[in-house]
C-alpha distance (Angstrom), angle and dihedral (degrees) to the residues before:
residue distance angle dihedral
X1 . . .
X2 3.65 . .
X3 3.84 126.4 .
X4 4.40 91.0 -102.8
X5 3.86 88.0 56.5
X6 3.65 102.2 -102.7
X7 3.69 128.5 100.0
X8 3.80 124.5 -126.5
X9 4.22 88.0 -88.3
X10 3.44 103.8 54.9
X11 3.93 91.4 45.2
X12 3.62 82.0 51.7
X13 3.64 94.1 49.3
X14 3.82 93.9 41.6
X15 4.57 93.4 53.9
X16 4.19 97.2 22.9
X17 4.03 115.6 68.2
X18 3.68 88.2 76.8
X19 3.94 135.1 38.3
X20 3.41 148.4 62.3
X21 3.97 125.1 -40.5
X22 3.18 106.3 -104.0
X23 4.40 92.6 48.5
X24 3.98 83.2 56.3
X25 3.47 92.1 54.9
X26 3.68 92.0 48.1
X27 3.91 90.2 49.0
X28 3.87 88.0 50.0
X29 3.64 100.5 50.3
X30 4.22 84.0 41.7
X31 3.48 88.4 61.6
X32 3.95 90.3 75.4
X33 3.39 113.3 101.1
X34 4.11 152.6 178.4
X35 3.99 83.2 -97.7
X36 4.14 98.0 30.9
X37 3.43 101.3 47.6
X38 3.97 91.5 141.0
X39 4.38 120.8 33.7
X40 3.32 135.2 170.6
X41 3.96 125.0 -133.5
X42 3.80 91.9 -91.3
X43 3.75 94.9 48.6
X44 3.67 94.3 45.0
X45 3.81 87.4 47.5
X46 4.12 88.9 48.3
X47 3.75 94.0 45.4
X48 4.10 97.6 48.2
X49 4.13 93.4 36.3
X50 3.95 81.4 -129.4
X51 4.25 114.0 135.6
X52 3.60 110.2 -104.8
X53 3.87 91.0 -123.2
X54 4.26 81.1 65.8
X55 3.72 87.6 41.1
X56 3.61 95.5 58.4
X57 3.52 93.8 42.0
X58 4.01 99.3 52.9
X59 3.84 84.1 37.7
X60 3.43 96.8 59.0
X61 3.95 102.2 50.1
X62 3.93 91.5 41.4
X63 4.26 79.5 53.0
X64 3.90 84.4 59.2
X65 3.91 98.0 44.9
X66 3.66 90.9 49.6
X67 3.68 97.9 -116.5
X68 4.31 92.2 113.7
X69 3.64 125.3 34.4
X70 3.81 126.4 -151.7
X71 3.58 115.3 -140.9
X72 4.04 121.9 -139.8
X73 4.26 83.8 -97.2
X74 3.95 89.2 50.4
X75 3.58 90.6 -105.0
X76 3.96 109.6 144.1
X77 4.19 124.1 -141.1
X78 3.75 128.7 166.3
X79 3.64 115.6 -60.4
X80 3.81 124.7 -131.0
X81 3.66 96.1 -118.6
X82 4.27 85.5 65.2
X83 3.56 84.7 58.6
X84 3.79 98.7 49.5
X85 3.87 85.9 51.3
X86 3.60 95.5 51.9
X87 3.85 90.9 49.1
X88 3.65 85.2 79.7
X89 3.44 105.9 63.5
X90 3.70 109.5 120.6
X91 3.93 85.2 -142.2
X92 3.24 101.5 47.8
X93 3.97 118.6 37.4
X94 3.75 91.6 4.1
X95 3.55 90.3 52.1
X96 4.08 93.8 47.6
X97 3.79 97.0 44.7
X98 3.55 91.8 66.2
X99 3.61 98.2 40.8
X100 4.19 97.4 43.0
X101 3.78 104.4 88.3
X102 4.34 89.1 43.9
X103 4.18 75.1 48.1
X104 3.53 88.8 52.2
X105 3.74 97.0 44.0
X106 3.64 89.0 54.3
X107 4.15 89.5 47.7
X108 3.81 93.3 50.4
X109 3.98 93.8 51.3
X110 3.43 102.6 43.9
X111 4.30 107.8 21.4
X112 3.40 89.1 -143.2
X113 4.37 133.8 120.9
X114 3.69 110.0 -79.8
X115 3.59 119.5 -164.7
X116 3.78 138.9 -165.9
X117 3.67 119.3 -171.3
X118 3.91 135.8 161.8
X119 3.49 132.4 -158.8
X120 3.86 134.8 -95.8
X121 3.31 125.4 -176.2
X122 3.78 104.5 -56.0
X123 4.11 102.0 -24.3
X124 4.15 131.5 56.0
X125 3.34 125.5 -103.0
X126 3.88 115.6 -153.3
X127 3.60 112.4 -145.2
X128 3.92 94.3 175.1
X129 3.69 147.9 17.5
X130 3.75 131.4 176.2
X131 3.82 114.1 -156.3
X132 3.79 109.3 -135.0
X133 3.73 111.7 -145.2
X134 4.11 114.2 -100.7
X135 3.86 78.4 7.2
X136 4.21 125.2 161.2
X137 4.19 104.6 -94.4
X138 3.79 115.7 -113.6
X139 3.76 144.5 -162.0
X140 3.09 105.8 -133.0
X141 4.10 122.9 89.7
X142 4.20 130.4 -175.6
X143 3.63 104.0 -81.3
X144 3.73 98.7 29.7
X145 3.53 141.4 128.7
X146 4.01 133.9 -143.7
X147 3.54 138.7 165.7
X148 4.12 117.3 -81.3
X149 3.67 98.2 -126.6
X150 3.49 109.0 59.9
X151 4.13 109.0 47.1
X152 4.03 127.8 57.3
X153 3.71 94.6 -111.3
X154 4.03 89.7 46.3
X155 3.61 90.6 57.4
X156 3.44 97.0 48.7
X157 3.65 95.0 53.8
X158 3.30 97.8 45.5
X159 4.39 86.3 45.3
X160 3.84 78.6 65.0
X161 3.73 104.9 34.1
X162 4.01 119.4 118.0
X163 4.03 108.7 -92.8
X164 3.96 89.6 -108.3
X165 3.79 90.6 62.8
X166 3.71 92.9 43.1
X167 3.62 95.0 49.0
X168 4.18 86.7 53.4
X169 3.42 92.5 50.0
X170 3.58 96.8 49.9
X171 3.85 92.4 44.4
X172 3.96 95.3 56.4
X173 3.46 139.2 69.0
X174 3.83 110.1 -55.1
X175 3.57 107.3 -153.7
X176 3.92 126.4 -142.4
X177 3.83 127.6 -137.9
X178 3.81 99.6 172.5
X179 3.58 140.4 2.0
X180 3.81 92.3 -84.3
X181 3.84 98.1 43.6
X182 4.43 103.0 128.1
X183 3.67 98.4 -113.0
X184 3.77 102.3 174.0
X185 3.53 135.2 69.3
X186 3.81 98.0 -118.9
X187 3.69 92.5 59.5
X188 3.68 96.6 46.7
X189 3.72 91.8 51.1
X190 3.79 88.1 50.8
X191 3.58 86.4 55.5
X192 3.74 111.7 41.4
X193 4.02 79.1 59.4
X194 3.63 86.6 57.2
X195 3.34 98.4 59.1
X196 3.72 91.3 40.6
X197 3.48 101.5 63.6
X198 4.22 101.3 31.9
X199 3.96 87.1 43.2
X200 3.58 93.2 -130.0
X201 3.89 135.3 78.6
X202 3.67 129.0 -149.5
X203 4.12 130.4 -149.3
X204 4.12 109.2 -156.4
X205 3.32 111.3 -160.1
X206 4.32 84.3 -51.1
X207 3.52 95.6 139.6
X208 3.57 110.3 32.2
X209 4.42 128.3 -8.8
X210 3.41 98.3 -108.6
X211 4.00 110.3 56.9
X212 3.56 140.9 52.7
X213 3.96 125.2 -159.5
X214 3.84 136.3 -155.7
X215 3.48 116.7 -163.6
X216 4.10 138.4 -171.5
X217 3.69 140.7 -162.3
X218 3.76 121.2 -107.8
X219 3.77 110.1 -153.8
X220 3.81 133.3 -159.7
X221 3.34 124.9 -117.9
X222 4.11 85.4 -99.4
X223 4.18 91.3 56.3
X224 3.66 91.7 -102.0
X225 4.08 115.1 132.2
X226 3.13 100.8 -122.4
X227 3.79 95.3 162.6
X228 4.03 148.6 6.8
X229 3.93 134.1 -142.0
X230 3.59 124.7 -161.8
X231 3.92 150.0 178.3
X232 3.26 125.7 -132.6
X233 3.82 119.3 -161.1
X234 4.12 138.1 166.4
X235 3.77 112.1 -80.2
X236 3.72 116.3 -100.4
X237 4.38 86.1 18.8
X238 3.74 90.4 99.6
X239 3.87 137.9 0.9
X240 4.14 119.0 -118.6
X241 3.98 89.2 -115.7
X242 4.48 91.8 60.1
X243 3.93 92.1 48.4
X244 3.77 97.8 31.9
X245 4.16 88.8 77.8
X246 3.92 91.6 45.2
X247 3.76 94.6 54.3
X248 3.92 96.8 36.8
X249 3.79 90.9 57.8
X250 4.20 94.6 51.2
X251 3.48 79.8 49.9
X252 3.48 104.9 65.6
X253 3.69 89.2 25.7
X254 3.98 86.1 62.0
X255 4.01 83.4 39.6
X256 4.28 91.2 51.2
X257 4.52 79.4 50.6
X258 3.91 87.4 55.3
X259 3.44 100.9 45.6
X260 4.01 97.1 79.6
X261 3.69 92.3 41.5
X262 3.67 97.3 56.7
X263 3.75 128.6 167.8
X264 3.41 141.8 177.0
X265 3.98 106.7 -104.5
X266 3.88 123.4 -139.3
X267 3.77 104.1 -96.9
X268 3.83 85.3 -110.1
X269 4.12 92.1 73.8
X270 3.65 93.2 43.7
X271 3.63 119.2 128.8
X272 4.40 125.1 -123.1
X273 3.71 95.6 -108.4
């Protein structure tokens, strides 16, 4: 499930009965998720509301690029060449090999989860997560999306967001994890100002009863948060103010990393100046 509600499918579905080829390609191979990691034609064709005759045609020349596999039982999954591609995403692998041994710092000291996450469009991506040992299980995986107002790194990004994307967030459905997930506009505005002027946001038990998160900005060598990192620990194990400091500093240590490799983000990751 993705952060707006829908899974990868019915997004697919929703954008992919009509358009050009390569956009229905895109909307089959973005019909892969966490929980659909292998299809067959007929799913793929139910999940993307494309004919199977189109199906089968796409499937079969993103088969010979690499991008789709086809499994002994004709079954297709995502091919290794899709990965390779994907590697070289500034944001994504880019991003994470600079910021994996402050990551790793962070793991060591505290055996906790670590996260590091940017954002797109109006959910987080994760792009890595240690697993501390003994450490508080999460929902989030490498690759995956989830809402912006419920986790540390979420509320970061969205602290840091342009107004437009703000304003859209705050005007759609908010979704609730637990009984103390912020639901309403009022509170999330409250909030993202919170983490605006302490530099650091903090997830209470918003996603699931048992953990907290602190989270931190990354910025680019420009100033522009293009990022966050975060910890996230066992409620009641540690208090926001005693993990606060530890994540701040990989922040900007990550953020001193960046600085000589600077790029231009997509106007999407841009920060609210």
């Amino acid at each position: 499930m993705n952060g707006d509600g829908r899974d990868g499918g019915e997004r697919c579905a929703a954008a992919g009965r009509t358009g050009p080829v390569v956009a229905r390609a895109l909307h089959i191979l973005g019909a892969f998720t966490a929980d659909h990691r292998l299809m067959t034609l007929s799913e793929l064709s139910r999940r993307t509301g494309l004919p199977v005759s189109t199906v089968h045609r796409l499937a079969t020349d993103l088969v010979a690029s690499g991008a789709l596999e086809r499994n002994a039982a004709g079954s297709y999954h995502i091919g290794l060449r899709l990965w390779e591609i994907g590697s070289l995403a500034p944001r994504g692998q880019g991003l994470r090999e600079r910021a994996l041994p402050f990551l790793e710092d962070l793991s060591q000291v505290t055996r906790e989860n670590v996260q590091l996450a940017v954002r797109e469009g109006t959910e987080v991506v994760f792009i890595e997560r240690i697993a501390g040992t003994g450490a508080v299980p999460v929902l989030t995986r490498v690759g995956g999306r989830f809402a912006l107002t419920a986790t540390g790194v979420g509320l970061v990004l969205l602290a840091h967001a342009p107004v437009d994307i703000q304003e859209q967030v705050l005007a759609g459905r908010i979704e609730r994890f637990t009984e103390r997930t912020m639901t309403t506009a009022g509170q999330l505005r409250a909030a993202l100002a919170d983490v605006r002027a302490r530099g650091y946001a903090v997830s209470d038990r918003q996603v699931t009863m048992d953990a907290l998160s602190v989270a931190a900005p990354i910025h680019d060598g420009q100033g522009d948060v293009v990022a966050a990192v975060s910890i996230v620990v066992h409620h009641g194990s540690a208090s926001p103010h005693t993990l606060a400091p530890l994540v701040r500093t990989s922040a900007r240590a990550i953020s001193r990393a960046l600085a000589p490799f600077r790029q231009d983000p997509p106007v999407a990751s841009g920060e609210q100046r």
